[in-house]
C-alpha angles and dihedrals in degrees: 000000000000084000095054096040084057090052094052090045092052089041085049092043092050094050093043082053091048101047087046102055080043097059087037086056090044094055095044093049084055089054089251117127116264108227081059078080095069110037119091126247090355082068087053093062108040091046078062092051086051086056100041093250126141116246095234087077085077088086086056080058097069098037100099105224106035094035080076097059087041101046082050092045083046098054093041082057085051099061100028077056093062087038096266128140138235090272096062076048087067092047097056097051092051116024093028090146086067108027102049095054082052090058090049111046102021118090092273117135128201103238094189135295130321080357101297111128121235109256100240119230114270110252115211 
């Protein structure tokens, strides 16, 4: 069994590495630093910044029934914050492994939180 169990860690630590540079790339496309991806409660309260959220929704975060509608509403917000649908929404909640590298290092562009695009300077 000691084989086996080395082959599942490896497999573990490779999707935990993954899912880290994903959320770093993700952060960095939203103009967010990086390394606010991986520090915890800080990157709390900027991936609600991404989404147009106030922070004070991070409370809502550790109440246990209403932190999973929230966490749902909050990831719809993510990908309708880089111009995505519900159904990359779906994507999201339930292949997240594959979709959320997807988000990160595909073409995709935030265009401003919760998908409202960032009125652009006028130019004279």
């Amino acid at each position: 069994m000691g084989p086996a169990l080395v082959v599942l860690i490896l497999i573990y630590l490779g999707i935990v590495g993954l899912m880290i540079a994903s959320m770093w790339k993700i952060f960095v496309k939203a103009g967010k630093p990086g390394w606010a991806s991986i520090t915890p409660f800080y990157n709390f309260i900027v991936f609600l910044e991404i989404v147009g959220k106030p922070t004070w929704w991070i409370i809502l975060l550790f109440i246990p029934p209403v932190n999973l509608v929230i966490g749902v509403m909050l990831i719809h917000r993510l990908s309708l914050s880089f111009g995505k649908d519900k159904n990359f929404t779906a994507g999201l909640l339930f292949l997240g492994v594959i979709y959320c590298p997807l988000l990160a290092f595909s073409e995709s562009r935030y265009v401003g939180p919760g998908g409202k695009r960032q009125a652009s300077p006028v130019q004279s």
